[in-house]
Backbone as CSV, one residue per row, in Angstrom:
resi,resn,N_x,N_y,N_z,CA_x,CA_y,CA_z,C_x,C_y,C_z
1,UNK,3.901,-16.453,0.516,4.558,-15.163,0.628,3.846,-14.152,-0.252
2,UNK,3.853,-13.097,0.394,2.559,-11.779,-0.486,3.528,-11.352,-1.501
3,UNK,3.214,-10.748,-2.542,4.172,-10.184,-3.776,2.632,-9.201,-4.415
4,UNK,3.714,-8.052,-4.243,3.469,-6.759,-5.416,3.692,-7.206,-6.378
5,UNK,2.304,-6.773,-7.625,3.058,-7.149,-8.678,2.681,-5.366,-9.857
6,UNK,3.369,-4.726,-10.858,3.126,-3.588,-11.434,2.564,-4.628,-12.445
7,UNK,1.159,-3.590,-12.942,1.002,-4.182,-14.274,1.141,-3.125,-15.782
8,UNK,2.034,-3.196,-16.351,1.859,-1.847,-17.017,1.974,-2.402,-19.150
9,UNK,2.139,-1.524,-19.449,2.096,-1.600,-21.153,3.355,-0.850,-21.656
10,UNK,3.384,0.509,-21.493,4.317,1.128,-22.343,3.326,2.326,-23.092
11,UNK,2.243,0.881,-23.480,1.198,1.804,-25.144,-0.050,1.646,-24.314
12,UNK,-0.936,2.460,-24.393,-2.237,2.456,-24.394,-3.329,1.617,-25.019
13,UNK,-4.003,0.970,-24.375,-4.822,0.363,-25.790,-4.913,-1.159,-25.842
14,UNK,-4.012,-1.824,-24.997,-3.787,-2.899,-24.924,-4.437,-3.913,-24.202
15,UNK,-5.350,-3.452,-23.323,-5.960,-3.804,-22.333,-5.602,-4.175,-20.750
16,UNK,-4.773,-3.930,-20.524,-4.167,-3.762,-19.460,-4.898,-3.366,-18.095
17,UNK,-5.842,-2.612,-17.997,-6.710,-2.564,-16.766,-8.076,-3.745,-17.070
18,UNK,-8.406,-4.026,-18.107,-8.888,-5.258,-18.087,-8.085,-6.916,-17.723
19,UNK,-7.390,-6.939,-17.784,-6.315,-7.759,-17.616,-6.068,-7.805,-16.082
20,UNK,-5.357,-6.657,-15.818,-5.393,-6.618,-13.710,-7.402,-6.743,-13.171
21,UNK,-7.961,-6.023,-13.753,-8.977,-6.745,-12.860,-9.543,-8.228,-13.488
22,UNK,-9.463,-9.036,-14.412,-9.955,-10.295,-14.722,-9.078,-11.147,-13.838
23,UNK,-7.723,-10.849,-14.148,-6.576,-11.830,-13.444,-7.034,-11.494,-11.799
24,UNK,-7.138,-10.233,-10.917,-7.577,-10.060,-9.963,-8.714,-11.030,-9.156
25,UNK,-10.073,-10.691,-10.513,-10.797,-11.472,-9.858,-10.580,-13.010,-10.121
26,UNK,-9.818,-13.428,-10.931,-9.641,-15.257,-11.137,-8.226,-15.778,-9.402
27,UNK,-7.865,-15.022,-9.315,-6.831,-15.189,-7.797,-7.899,-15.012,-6.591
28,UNK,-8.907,-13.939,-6.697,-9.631,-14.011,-5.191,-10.475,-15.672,-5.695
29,UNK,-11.274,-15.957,-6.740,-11.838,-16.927,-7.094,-11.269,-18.516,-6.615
30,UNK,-9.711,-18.158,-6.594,-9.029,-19.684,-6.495,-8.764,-19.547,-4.854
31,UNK,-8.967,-18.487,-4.305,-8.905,-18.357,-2.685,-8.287,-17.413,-2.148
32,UNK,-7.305,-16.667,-3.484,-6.648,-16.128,-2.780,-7.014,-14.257,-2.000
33,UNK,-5.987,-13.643,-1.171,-6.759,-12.558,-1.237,-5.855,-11.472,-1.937
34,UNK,-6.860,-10.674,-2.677,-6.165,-9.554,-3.663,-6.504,-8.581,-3.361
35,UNK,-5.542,-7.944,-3.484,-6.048,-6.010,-3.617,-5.651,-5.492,-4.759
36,UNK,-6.407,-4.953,-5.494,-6.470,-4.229,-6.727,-6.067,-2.700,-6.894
37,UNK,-4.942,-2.247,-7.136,-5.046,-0.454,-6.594,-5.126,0.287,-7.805
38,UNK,-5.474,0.906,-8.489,-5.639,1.667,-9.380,-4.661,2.832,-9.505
39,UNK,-3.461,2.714,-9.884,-2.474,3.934,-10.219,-2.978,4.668,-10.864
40,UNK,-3.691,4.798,-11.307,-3.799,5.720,-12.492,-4.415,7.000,-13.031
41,UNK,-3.697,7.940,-11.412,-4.549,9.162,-11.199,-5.147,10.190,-11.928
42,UNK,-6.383,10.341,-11.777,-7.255,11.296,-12.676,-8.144,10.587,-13.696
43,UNK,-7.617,9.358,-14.217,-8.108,8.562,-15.752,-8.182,7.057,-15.227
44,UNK,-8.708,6.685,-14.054,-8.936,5.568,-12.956,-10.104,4.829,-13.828
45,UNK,-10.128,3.563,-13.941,-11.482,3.361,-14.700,-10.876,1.713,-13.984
46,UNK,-10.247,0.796,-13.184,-10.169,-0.214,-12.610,-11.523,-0.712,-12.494
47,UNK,-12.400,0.381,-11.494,-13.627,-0.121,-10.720,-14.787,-0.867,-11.919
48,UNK,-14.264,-0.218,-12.981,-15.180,-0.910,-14.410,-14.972,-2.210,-14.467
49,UNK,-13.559,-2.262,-14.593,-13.242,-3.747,-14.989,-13.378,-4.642,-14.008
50,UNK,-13.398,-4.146,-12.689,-13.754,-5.069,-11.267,-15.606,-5.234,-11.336
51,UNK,-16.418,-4.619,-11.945,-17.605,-4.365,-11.212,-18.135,-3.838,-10.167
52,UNK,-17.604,-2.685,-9.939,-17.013,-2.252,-8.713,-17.300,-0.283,-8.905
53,UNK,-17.821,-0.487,-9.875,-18.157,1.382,-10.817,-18.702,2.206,-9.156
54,UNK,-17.878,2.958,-8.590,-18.383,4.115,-8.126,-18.748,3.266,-6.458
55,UNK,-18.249,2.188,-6.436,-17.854,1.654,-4.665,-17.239,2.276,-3.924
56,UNK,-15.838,2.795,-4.133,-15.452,3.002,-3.448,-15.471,4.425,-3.107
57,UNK,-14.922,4.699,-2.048,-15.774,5.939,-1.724,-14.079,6.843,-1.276
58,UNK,-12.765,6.300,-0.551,-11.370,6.591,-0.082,-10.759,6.058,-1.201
59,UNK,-9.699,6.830,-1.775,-8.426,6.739,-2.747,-7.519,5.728,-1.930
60,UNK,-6.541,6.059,-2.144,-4.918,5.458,-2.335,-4.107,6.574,-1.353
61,UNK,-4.409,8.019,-2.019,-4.080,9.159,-1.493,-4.859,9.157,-0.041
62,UNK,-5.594,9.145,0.681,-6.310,8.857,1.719,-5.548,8.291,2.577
63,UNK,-5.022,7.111,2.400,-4.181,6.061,2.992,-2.963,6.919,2.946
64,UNK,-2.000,7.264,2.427,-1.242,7.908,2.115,-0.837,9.256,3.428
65,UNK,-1.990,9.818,3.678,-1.876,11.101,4.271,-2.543,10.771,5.551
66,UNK,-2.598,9.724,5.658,-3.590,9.463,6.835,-4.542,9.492,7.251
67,UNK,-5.816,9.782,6.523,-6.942,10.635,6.480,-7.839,8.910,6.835
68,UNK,-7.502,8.206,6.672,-8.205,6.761,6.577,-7.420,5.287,7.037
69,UNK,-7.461,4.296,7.535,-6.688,3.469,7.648,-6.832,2.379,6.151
70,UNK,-5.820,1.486,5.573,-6.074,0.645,4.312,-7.871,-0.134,4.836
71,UNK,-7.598,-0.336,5.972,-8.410,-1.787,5.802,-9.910,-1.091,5.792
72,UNK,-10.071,0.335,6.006,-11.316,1.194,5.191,-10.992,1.566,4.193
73,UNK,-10.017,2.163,3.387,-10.295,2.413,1.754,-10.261,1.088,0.961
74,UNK,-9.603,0.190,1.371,-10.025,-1.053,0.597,-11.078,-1.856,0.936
75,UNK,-11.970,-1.323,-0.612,-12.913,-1.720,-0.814,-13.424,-3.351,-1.239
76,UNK,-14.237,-3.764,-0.663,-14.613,-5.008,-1.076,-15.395,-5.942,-1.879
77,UNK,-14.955,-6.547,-2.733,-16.230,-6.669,-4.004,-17.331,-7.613,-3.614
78,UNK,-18.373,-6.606,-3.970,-19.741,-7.074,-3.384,-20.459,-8.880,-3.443
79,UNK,-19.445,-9.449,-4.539,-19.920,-10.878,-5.107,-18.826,-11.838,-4.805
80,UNK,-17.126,-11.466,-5.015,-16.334,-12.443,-4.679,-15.767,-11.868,-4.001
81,UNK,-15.508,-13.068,-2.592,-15.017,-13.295,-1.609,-13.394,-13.186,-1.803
82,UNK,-12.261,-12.059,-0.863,-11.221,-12.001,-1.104,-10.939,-11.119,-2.000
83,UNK,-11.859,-10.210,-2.882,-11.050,-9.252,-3.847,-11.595,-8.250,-3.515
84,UNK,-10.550,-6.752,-3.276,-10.681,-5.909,-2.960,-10.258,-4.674,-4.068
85,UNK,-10.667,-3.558,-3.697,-10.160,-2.201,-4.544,-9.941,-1.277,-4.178
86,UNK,-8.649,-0.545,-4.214,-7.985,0.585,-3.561,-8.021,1.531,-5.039
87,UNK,-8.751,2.253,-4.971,-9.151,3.381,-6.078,-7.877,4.152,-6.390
88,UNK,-7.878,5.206,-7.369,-6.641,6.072,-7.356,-7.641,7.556,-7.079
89,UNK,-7.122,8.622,-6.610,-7.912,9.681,-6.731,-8.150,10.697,-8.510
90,UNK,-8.780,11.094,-8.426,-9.250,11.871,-9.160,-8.459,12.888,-9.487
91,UNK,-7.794,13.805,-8.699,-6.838,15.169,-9.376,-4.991,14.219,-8.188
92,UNK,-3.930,14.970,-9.008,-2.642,14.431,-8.585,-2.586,15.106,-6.803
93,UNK,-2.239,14.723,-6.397,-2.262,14.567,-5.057,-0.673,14.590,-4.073
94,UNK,-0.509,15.603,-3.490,1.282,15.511,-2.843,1.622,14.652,-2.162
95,UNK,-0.025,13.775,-1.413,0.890,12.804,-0.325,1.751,11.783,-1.697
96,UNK,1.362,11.566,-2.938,1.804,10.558,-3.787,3.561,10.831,-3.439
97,UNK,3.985,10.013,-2.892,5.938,10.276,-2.725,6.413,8.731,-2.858
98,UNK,7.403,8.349,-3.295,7.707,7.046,-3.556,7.927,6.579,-2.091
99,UNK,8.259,7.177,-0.793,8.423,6.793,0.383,6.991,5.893,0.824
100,UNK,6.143,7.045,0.632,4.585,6.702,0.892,4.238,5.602,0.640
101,UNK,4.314,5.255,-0.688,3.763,4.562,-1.708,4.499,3.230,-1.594
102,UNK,5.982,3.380,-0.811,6.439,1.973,-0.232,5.940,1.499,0.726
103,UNK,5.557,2.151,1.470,4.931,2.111,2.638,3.409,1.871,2.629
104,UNK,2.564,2.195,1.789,1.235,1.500,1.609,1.617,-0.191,1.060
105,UNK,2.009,0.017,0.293,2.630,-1.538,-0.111,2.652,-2.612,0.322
106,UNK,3.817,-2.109,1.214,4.515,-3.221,2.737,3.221,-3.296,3.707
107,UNK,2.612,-2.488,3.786,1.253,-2.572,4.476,0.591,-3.521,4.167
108,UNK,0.380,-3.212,2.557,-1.070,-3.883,1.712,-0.760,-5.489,1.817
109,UNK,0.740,-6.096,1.772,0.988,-7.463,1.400,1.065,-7.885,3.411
110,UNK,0.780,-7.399,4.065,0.617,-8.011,5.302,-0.525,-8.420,5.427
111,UNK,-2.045,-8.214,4.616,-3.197,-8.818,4.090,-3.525,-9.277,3.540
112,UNK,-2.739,-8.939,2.450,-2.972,-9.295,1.104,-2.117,-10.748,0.736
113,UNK,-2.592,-11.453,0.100,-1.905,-12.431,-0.836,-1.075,-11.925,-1.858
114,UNK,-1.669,-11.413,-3.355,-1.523,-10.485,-4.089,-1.709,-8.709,-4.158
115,UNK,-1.088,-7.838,-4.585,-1.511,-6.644,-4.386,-0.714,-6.306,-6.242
116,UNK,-1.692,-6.106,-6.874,-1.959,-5.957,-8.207,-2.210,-4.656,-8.433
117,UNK,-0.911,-3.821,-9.038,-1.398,-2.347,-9.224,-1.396,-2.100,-10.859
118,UNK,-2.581,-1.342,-11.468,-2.650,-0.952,-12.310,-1.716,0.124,-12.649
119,UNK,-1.222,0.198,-13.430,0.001,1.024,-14.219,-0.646,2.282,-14.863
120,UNK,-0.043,3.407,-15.184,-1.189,4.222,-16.303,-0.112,3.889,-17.484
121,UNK,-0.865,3.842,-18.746,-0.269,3.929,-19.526,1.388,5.025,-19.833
122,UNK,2.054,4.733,-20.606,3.198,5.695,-21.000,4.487,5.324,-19.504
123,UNK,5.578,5.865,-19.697,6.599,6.056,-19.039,6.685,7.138,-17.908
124,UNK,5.630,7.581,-17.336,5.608,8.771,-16.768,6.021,8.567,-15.144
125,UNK,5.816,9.337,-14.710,5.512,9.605,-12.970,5.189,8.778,-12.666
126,UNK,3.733,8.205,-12.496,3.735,7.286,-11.766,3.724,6.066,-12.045
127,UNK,4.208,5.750,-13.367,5.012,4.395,-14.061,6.403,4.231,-13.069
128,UNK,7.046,5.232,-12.844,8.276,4.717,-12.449,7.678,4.548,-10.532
129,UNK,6.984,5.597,-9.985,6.560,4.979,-8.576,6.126,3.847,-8.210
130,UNK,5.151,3.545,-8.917,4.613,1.851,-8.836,5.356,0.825,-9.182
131,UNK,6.312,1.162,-10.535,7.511,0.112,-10.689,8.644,0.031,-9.021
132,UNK,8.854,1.490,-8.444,9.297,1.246,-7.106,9.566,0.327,-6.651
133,UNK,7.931,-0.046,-6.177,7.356,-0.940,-5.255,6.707,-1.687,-5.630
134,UNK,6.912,-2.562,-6.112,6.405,-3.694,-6.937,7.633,-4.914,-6.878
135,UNK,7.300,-6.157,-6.837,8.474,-7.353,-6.520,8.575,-7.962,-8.228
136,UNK,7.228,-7.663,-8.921,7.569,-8.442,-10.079,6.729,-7.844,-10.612
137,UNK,6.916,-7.649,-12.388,6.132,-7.295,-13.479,5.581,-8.058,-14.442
138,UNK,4.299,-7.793,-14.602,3.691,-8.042,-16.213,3.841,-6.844,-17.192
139,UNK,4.047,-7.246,-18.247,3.900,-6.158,-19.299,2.781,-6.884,-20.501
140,UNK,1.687,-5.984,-20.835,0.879,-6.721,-21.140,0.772,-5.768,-22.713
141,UNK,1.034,-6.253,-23.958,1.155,-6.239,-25.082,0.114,-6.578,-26.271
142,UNK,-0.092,-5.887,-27.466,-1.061,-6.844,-28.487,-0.019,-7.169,-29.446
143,UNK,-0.317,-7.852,-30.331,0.493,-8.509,-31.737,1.300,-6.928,-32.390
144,UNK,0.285,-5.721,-32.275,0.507,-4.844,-33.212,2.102,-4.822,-32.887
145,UNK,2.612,-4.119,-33.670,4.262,-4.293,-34.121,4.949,-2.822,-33.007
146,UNK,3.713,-1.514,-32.692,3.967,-0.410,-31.824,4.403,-0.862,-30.406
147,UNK,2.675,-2.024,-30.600,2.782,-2.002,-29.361,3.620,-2.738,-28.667
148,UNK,4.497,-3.937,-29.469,5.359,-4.311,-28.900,6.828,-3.467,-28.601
149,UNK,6.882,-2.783,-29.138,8.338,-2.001,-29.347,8.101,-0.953,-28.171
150,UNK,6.527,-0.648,-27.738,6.088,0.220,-26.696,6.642,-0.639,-25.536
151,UNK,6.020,-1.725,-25.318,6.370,-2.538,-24.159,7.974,-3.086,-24.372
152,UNK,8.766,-3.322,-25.357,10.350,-3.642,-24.978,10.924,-2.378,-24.185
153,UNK,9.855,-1.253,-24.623,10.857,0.347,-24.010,10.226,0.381,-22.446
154,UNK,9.243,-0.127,-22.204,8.769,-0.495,-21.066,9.971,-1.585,-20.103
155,UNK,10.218,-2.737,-20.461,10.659,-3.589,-20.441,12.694,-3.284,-20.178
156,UNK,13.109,-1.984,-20.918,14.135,-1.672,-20.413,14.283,-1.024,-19.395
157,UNK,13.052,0.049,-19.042,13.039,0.530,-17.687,12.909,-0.335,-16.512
158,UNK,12.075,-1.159,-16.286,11.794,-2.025,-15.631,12.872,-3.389,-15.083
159,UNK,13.502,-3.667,-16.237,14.677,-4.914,-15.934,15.895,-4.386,-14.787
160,UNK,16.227,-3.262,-14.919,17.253,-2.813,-13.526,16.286,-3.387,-12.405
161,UNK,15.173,-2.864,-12.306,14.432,-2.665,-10.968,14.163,-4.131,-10.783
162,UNK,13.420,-4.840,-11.234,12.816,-6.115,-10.981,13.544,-7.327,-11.912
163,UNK,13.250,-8.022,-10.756,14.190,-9.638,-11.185,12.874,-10.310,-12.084
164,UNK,11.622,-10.329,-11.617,11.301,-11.142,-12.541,9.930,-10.633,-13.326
165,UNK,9.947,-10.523,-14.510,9.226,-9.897,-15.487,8.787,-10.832,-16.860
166,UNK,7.200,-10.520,-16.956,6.564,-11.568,-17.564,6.198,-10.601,-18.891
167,UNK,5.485,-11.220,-19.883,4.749,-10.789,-20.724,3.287,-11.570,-21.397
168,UNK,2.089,-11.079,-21.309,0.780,-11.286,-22.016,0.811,-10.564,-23.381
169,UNK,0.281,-11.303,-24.039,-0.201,-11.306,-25.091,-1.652,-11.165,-25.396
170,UNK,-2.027,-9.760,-25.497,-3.675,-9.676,-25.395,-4.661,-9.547,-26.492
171,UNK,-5.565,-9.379,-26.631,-6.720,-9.453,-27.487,-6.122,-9.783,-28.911
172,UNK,-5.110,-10.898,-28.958,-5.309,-11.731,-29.809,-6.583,-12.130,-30.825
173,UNK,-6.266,-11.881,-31.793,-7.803,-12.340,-33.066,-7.580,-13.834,-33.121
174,UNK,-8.447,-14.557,-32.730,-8.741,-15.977,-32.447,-7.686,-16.693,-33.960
175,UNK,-8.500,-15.789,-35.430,-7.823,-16.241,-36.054,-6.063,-16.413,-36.560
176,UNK,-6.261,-15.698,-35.475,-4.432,-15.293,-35.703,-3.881,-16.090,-34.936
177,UNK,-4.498,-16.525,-33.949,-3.604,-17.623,-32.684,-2.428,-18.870,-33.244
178,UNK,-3.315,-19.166,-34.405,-2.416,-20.753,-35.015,-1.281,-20.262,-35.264
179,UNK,-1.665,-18.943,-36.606,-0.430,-18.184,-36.771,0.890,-17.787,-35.676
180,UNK,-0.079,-17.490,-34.599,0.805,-16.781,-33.271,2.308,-18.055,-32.619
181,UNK,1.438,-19.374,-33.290,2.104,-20.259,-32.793,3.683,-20.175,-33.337
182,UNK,3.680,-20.127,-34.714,4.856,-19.997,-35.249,5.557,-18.767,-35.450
183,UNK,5.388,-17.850,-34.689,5.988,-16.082,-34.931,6.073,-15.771,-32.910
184,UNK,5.659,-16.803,-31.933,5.493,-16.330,-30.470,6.881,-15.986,-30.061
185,UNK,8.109,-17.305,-30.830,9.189,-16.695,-30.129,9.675,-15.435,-30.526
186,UNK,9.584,-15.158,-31.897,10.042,-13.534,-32.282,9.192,-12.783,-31.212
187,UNK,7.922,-12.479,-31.185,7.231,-11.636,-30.101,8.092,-11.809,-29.016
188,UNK,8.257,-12.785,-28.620,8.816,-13.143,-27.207,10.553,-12.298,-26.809
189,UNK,11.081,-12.545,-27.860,12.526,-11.907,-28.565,11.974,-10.567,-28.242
190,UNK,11.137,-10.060,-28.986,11.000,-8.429,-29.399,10.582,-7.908,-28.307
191,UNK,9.866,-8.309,-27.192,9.572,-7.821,-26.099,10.932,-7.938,-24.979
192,UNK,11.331,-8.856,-24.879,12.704,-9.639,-24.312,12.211,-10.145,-22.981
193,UNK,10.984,-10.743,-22.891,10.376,-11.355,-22.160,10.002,-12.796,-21.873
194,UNK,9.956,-13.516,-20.934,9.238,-14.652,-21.085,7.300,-14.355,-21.053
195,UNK,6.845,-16.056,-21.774,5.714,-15.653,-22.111,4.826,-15.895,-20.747
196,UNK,3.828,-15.184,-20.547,2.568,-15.847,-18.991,1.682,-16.368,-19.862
197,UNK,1.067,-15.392,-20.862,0.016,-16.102,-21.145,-0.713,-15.741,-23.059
198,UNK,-1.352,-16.166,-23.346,-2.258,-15.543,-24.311,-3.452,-15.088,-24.478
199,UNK,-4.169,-14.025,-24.632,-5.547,-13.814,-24.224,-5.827,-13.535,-25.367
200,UNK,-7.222,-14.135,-25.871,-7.611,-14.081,-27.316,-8.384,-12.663,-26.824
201,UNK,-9.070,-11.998,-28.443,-9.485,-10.847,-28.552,-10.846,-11.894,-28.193
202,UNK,-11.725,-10.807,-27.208,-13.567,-11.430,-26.636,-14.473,-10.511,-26.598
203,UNK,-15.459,-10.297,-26.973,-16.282,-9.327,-27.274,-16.957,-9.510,-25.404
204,UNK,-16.657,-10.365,-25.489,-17.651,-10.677,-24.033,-16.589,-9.819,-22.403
205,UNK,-15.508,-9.369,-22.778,-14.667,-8.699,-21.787,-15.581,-7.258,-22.291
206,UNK,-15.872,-6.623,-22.899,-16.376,-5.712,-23.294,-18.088,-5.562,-22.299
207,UNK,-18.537,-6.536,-22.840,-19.867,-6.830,-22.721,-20.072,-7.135,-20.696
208,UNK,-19.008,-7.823,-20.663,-18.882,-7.567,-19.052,-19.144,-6.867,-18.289
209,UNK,-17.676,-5.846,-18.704,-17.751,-4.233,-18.315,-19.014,-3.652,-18.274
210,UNK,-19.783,-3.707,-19.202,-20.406,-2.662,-19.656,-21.836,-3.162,-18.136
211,UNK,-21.982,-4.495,-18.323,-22.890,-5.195,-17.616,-22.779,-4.831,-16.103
212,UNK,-21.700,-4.110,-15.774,-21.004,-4.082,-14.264,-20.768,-5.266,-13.893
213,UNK,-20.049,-6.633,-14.506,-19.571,-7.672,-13.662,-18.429,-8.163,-14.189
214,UNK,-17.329,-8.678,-12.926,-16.280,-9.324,-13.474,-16.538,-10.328,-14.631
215,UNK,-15.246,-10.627,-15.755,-15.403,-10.901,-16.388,-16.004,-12.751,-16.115
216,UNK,-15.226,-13.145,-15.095,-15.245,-14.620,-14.444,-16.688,-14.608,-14.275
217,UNK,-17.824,-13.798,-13.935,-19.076,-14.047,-13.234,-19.528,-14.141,-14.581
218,UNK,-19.766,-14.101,-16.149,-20.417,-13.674,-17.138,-20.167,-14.861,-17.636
219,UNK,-19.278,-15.507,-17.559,-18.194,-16.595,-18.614,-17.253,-17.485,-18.570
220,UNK,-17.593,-18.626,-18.678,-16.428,-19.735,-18.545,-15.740,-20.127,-20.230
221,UNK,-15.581,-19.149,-20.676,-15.263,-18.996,-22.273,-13.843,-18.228,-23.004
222,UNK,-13.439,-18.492,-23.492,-12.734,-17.499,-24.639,-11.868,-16.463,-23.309
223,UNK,-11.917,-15.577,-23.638,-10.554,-14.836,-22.701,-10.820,-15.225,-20.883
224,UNK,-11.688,-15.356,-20.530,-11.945,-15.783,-18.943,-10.962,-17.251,-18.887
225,UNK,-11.025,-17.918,-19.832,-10.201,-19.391,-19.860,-8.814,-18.844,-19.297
226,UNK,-7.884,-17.751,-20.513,-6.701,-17.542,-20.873,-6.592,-16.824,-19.028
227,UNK,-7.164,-15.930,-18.802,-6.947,-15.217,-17.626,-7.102,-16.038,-16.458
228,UNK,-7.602,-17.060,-16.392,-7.711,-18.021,-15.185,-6.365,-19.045,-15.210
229,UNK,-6.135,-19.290,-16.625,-4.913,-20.021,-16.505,-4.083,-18.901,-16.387
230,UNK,-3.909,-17.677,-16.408,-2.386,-16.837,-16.164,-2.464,-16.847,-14.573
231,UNK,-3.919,-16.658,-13.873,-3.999,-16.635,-12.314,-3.262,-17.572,-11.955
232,UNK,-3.268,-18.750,-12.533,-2.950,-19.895,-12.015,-1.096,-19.874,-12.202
233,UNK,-0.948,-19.866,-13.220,0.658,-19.415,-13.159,1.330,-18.747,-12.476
234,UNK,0.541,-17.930,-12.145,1.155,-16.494,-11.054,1.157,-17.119,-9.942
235,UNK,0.511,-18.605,-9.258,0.583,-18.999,-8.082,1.361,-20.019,-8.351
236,UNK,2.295,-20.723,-9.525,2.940,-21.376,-9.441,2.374,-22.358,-9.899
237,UNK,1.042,-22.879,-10.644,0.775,-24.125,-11.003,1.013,-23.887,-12.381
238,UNK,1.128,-25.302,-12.923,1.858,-26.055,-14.096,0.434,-26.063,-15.103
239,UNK,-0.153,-25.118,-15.898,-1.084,-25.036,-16.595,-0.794,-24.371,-18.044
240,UNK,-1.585,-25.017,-18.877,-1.169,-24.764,-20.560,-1.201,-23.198,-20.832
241,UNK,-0.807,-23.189,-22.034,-1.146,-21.451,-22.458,-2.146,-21.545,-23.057
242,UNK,-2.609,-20.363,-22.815,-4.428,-19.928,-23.900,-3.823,-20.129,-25.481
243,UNK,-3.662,-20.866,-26.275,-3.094,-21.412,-27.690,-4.392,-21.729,-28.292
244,UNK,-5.447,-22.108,-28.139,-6.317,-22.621,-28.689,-7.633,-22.213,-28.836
């Protein structure tokens, strides 16, 4: 069964569009098929974290107004099989209406396996549209003490709308993990979330980006581990947390 999922923060900074495209590309990797959409009009930077810089050529808004059908603006990544990218446009756009935007959706999961939308940071506009239409949430968090209290305020908007809502734990400092072990349920408390996953802090998610390639094509290491086992959770298999 296809499922929307929102991926959002609350706080900025957290890594969160690295996160939807690593987890993205570790689901097309295991077979499945994904579409990646980039909410995050005007300040869009998805296609980085996909490898994907300056592919696509049709928005979101495109689809929207009719100007294009999905199965041309979603774009296809040039190396793995099954993952796709639905861009956000560049300036705010009127077809954006929560009607619309249900309606690309219900579209996208008649292809799609997964349909993984990037969130923009903060509580705004189109935080609450994409929460819409979305079946389930991640809220993706660091240790810092803001950013969790960012994502519980995240986390109260969101709980009316959606039944089931996860939380990551991101760029974790390796050395802090042992620590993390004995302080996860307070995090876990303070967010009011259950946990998906842990992603240690990796210089090599950086180094990815920068390289133009998913993080999975660079690395069988350190945060590519943590993000392949959250893929795997999200499809229902019984796999450890990134702890180590």
């Amino acid at each position: 069964m296809s499922v929307s999922i929102v991926v959002t923060s609350g706080k900025g900074g957290t890594g969160k569009t690295s996160f939807t495209g690593a987890v993205g590309s570790c689901l097309a990797a295991l077979g499945q098929r994904v579409l990646c959409i980039d909410m995050d009009v005007g300040l869009r930077n998805l296609d980085i974290a996909l490898g994907m810089s300056d592919r696509a050529v049709m928005d979101f808004t495109d689809v929207l107004s009719g100007r294009c059908e999905l199965a041309r603006a979603a774009t296809p990544h040039p190396d793995i099989q099954g993952l796709f990218l639905l861009t956000a446009p560049l300036t705010p756009d009127s077809a954006v209406t929560a009607q619309a935007l249900a309606e690309l959706v219900t579209q996208a999961k008649e292809s799609f396996d997964y349909v993984l939308m990037d969130c923009p940071a903060g509580l705004g506009e189109m935080f609450h549209l994409t929460a819409g239409v979305a079946d389930r949430g991640v809220v993706v968090a660091t240790t810092d003490p803001s950013a969790l209290r960012d994502a519980q305020r995240a986390v109260m908007v969101l709980s009316p709308q959606l039944e089931t809502l996860h939380l990551v734990m991101n760029r974790v400092q390796p050395k802090l993990i042992r620590k993390l072990r004995t302080n996860l349920d307070e995090a876990m408390n303070t967010a009011g979330l259950p946990l998906l996953g842990v992603v240690p802090e990796d210089a090599r998610v950086t180094l990815a980006a920068g390289a133009g390639k998913p993080l999975i094509l660079t690395t069988h290491k350190g945060a590519a581990v943590a993000y392949l086992n959250i893929a795997k959770r999200l499809m229902g298999q019984q796999v450890p947390l990134m702890m180590s």
